[in-house]
VOMARPA-916576 format. One record per atom (N, C-alpha, C): residue number from 1; residue in three letters; atom name; x, y, z. Coordinates in nm, 2 decimals, padded with zeros to 4 digits. Layout:
// residues N
<num = NUM, residuo = Ala, atomo = CA, u = X, v = Y, w = Z> $
...
END
This chain:
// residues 62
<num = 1, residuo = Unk, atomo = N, u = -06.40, v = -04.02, w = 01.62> $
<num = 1, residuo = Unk, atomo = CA, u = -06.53, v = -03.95, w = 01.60> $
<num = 1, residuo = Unk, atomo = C, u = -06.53, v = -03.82, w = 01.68> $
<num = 2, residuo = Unk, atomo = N, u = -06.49, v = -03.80, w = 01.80> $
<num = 2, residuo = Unk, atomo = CA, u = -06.48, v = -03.71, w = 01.87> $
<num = 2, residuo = Unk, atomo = C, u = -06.38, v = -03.56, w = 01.81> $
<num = 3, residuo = Unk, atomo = N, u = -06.28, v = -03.61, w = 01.80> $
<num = 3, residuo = Unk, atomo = CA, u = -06.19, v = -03.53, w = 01.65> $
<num = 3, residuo = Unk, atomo = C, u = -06.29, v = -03.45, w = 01.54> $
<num = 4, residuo = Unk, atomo = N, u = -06.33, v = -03.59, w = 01.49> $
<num = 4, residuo = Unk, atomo = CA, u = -06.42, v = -03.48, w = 01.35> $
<num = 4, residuo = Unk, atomo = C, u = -06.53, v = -03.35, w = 01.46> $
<num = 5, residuo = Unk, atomo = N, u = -06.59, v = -03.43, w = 01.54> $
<num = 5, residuo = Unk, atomo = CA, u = -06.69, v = -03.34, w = 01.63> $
<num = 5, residuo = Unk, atomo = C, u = -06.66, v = -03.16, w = 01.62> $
<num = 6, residuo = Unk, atomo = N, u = -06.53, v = -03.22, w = 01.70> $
<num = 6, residuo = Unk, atomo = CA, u = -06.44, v = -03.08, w = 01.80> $
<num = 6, residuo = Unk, atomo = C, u = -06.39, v = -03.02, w = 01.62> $
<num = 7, residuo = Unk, atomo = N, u = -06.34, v = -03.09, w = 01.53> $
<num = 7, residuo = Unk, atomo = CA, u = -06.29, v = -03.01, w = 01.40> $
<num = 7, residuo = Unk, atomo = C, u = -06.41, v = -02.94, w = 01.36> $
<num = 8, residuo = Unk, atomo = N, u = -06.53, v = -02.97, w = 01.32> $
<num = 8, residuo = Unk, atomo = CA, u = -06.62, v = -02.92, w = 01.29> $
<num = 8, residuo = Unk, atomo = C, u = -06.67, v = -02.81, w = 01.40> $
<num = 9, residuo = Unk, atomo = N, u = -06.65, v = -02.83, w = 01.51> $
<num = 9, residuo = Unk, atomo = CA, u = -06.75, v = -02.70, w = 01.60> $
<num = 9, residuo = Unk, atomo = C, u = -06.65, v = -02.61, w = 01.59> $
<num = 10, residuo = Unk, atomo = N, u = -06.51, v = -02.65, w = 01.54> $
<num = 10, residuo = Unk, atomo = CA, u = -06.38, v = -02.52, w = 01.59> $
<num = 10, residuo = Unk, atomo = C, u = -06.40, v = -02.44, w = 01.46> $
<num = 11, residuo = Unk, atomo = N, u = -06.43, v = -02.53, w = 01.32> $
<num = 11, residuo = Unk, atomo = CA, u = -06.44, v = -02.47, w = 01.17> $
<num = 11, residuo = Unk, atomo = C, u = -06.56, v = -02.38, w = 01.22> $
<num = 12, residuo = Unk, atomo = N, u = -06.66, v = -02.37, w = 01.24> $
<num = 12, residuo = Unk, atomo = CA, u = -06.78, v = -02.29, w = 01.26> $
<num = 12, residuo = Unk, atomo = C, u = -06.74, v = -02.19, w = 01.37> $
<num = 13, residuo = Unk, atomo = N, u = -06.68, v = -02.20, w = 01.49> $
<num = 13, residuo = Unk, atomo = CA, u = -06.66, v = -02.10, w = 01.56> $
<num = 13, residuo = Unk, atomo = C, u = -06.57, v = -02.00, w = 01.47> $
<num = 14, residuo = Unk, atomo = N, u = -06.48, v = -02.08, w = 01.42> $
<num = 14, residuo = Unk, atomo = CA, u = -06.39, v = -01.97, w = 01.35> $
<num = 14, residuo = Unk, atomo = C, u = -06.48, v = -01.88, w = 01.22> $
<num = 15, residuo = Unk, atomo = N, u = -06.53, v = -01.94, w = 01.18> $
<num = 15, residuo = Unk, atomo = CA, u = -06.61, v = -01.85, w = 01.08> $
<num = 15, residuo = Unk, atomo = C, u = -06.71, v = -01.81, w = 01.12> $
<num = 16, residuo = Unk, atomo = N, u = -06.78, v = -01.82, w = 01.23> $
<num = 16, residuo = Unk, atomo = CA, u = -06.93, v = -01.71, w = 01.28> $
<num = 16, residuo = Unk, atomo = C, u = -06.79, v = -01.57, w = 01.36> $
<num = 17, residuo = Unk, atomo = N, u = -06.71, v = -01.63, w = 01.42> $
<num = 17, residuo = Unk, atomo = CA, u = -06.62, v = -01.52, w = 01.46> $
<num = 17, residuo = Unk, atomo = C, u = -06.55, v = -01.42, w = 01.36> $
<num = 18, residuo = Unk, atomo = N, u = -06.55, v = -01.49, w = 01.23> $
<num = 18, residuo = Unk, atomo = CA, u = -06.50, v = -01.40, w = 01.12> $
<num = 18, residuo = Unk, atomo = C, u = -06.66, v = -01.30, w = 01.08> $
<num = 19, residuo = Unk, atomo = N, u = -06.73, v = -01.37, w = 01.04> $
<num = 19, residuo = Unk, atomo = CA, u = -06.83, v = -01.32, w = 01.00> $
<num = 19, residuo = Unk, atomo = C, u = -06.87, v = -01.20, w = 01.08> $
<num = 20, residuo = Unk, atomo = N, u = -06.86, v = -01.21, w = 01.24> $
<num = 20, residuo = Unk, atomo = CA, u = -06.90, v = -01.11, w = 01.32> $
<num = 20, residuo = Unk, atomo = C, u = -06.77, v = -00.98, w = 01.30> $
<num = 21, residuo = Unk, atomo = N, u = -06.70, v = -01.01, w = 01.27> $
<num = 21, residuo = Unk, atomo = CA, u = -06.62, v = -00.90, w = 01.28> $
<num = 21, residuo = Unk, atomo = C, u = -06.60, v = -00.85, w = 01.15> $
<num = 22, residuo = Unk, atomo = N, u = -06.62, v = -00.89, w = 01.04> $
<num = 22, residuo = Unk, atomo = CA, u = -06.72, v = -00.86, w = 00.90> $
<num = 22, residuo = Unk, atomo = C, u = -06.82, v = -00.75, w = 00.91> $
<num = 23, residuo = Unk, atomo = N, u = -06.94, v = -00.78, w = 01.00> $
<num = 23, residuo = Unk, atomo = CA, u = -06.99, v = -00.69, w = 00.98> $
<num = 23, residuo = Unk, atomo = C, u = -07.02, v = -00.61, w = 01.11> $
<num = 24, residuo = Unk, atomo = N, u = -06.93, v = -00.59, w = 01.19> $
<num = 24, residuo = Unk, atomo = CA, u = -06.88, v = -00.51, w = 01.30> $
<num = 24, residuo = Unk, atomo = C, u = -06.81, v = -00.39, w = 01.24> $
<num = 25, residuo = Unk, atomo = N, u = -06.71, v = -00.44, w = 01.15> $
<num = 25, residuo = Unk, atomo = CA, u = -06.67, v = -00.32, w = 01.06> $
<num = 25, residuo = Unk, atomo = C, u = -06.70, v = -00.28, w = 00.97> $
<num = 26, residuo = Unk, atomo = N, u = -06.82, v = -00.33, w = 00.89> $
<num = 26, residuo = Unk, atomo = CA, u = -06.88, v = -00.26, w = 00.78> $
<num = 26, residuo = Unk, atomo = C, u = -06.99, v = -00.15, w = 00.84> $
<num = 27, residuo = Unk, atomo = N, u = -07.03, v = -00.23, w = 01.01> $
<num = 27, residuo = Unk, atomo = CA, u = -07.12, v = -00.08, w = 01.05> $
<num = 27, residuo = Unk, atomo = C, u = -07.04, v = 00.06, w = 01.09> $
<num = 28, residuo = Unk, atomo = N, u = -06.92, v = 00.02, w = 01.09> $
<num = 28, residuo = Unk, atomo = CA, u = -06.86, v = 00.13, w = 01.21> $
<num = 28, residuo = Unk, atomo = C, u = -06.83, v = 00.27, w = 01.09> $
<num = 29, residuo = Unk, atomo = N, u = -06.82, v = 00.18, w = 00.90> $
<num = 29, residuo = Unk, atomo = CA, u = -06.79, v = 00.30, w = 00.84> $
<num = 29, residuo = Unk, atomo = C, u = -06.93, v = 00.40, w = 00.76> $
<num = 30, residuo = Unk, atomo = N, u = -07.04, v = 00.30, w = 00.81> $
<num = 30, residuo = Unk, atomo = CA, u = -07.16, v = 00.41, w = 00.83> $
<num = 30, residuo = Unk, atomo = C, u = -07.19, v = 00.48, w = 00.99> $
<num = 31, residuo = Unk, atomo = N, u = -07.17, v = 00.66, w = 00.94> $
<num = 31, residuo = Unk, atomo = CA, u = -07.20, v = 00.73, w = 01.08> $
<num = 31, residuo = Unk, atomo = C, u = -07.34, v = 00.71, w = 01.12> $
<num = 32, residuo = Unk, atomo = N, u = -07.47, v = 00.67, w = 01.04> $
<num = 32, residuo = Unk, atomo = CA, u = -07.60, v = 00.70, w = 01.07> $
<num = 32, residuo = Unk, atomo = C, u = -07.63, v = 00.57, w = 01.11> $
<num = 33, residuo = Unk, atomo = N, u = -07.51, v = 00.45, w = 01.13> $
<num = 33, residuo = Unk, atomo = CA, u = -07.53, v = 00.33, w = 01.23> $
<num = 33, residuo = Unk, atomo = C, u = -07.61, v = 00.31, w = 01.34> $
<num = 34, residuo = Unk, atomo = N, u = -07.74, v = 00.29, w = 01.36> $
<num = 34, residuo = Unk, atomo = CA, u = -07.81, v = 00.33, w = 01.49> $
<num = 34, residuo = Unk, atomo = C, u = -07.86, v = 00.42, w = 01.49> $
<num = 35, residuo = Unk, atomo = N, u = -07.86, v = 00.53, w = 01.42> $
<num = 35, residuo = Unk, atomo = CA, u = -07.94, v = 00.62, w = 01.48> $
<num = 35, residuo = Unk, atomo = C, u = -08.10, v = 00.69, w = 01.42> $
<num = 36, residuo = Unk, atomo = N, u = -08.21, v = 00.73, w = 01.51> $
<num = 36, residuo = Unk, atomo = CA, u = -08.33, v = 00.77, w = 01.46> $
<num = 36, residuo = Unk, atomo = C, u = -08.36, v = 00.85, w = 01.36> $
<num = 37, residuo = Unk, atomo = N, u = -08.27, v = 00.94, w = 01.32> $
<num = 37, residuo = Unk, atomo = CA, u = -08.29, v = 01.04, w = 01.22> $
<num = 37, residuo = Unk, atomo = C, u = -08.26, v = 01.16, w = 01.24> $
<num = 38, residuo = Unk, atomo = N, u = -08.20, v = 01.24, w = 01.15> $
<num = 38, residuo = Unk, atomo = CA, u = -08.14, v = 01.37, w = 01.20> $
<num = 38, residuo = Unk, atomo = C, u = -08.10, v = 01.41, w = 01.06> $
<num = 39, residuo = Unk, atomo = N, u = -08.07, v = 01.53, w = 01.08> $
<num = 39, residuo = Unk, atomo = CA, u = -08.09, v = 01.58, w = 00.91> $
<num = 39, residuo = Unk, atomo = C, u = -07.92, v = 01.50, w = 00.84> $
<num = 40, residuo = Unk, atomo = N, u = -07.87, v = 01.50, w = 00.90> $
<num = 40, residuo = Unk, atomo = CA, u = -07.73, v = 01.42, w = 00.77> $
<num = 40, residuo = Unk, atomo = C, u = -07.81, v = 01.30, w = 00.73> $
<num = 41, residuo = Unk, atomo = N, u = -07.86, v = 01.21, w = 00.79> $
<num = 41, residuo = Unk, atomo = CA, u = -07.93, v = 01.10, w = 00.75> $
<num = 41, residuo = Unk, atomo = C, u = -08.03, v = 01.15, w = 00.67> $
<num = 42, residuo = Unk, atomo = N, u = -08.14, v = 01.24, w = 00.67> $
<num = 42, residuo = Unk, atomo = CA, u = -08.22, v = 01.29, w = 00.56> $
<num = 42, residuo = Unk, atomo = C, u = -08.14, v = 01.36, w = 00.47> $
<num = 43, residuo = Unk, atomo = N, u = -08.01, v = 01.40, w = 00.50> $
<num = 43, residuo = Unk, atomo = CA, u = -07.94, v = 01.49, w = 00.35> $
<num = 43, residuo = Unk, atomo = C, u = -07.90, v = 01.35, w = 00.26> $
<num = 44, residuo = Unk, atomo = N, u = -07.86, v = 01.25, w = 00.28> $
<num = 44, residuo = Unk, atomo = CA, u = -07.78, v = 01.11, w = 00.24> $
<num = 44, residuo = Unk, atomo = C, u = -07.87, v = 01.05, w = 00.19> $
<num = 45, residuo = Unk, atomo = N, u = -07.99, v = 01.08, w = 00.19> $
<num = 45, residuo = Unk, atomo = CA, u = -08.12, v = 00.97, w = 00.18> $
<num = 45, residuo = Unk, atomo = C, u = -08.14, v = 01.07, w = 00.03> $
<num = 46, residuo = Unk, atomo = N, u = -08.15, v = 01.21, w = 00.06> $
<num = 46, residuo = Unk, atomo = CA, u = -08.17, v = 01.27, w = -00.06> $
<num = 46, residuo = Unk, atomo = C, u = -08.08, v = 01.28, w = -00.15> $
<num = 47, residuo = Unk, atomo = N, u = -07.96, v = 01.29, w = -00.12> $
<num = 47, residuo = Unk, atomo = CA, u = -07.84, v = 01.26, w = -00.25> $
<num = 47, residuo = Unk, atomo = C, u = -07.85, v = 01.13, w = -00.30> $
<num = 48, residuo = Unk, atomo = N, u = -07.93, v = 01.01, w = -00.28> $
<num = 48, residuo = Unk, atomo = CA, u = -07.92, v = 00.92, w = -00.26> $
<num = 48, residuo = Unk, atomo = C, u = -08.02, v = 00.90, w = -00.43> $
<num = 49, residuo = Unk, atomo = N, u = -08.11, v = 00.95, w = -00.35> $
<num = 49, residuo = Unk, atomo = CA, u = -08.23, v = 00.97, w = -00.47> $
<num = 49, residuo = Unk, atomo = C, u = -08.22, v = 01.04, w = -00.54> $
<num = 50, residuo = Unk, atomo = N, u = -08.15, v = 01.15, w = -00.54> $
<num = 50, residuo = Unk, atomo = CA, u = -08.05, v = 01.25, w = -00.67> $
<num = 50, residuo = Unk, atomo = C, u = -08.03, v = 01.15, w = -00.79> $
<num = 51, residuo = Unk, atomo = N, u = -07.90, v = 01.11, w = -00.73> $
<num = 51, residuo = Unk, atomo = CA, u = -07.83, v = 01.03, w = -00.81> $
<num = 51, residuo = Unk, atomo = C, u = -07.90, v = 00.92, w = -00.89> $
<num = 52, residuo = Unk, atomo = N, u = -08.01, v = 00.87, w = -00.86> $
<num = 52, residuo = Unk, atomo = CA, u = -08.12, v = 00.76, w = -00.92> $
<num = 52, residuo = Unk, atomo = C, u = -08.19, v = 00.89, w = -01.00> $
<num = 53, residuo = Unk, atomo = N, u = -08.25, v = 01.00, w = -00.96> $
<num = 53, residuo = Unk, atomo = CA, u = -08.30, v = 01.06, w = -01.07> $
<num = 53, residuo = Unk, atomo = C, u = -08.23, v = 01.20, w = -01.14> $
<num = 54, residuo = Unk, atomo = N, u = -08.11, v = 01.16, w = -01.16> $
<num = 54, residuo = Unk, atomo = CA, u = -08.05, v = 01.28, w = -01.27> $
<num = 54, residuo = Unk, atomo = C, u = -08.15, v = 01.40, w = -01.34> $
<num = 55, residuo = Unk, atomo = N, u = -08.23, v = 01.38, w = -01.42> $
<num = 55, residuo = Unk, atomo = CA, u = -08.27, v = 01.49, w = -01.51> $
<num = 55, residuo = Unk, atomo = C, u = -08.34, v = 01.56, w = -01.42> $
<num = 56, residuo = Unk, atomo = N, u = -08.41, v = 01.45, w = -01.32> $
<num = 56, residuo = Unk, atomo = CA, u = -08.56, v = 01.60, w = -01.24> $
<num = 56, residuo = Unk, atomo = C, u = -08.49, v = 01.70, w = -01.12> $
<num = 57, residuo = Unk, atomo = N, u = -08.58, v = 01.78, w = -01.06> $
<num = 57, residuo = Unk, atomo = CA, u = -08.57, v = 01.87, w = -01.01> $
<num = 57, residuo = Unk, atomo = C, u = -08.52, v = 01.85, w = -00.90> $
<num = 58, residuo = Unk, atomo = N, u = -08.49, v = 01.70, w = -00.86> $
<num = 58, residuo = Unk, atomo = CA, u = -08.50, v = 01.65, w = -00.73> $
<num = 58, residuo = Unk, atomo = C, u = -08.39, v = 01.74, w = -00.66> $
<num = 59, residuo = Unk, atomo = N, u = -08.28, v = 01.75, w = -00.70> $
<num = 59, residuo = Unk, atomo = CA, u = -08.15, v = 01.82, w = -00.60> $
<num = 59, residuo = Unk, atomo = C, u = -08.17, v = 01.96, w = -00.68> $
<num = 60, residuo = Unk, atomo = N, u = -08.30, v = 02.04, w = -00.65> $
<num = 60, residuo = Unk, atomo = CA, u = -08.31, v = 02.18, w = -00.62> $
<num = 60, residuo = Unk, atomo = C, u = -08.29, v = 02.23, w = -00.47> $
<num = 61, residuo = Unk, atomo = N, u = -08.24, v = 02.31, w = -00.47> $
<num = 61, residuo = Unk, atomo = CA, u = -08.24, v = 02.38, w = -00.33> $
<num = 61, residuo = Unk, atomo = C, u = -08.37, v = 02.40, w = -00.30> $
<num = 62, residuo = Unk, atomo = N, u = -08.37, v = 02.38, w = -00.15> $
<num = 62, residuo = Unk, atomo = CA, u = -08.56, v = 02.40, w = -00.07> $
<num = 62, residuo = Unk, atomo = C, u = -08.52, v = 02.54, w = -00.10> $
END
């Protein structure tokens, strides 16, 4: 009984440990990870919405 215990808490350690490092590196390949706002994060937001609206005016130059 103790066996299955310790097999089951090692199966979950090992996969909350995968999981964390999952998405440890899915943040590290966004640069605007954390941060409040700054215009690359407002240029990314607007290409962003570009691309969702092709025909309009949206990616005119200010």
């Amino acid at each position: 009984m103790q066996t299955i215990a310790v097999t089951i808490i090692l199966i979950g350690a090992i996969c909350y440990a995968g999981w964390w490092g999952y998405q440890h590196f899915q943040k590290t390949k966004n640069p605007c990870e954390g941060c409040d706002g700054c215009q690359l994060k407002e240029l990314k937001e607007h290409a962003k919405e570009c691309k969702k609206q092709k025909k309009s005016t949206c990616c005119a130059k200010k």
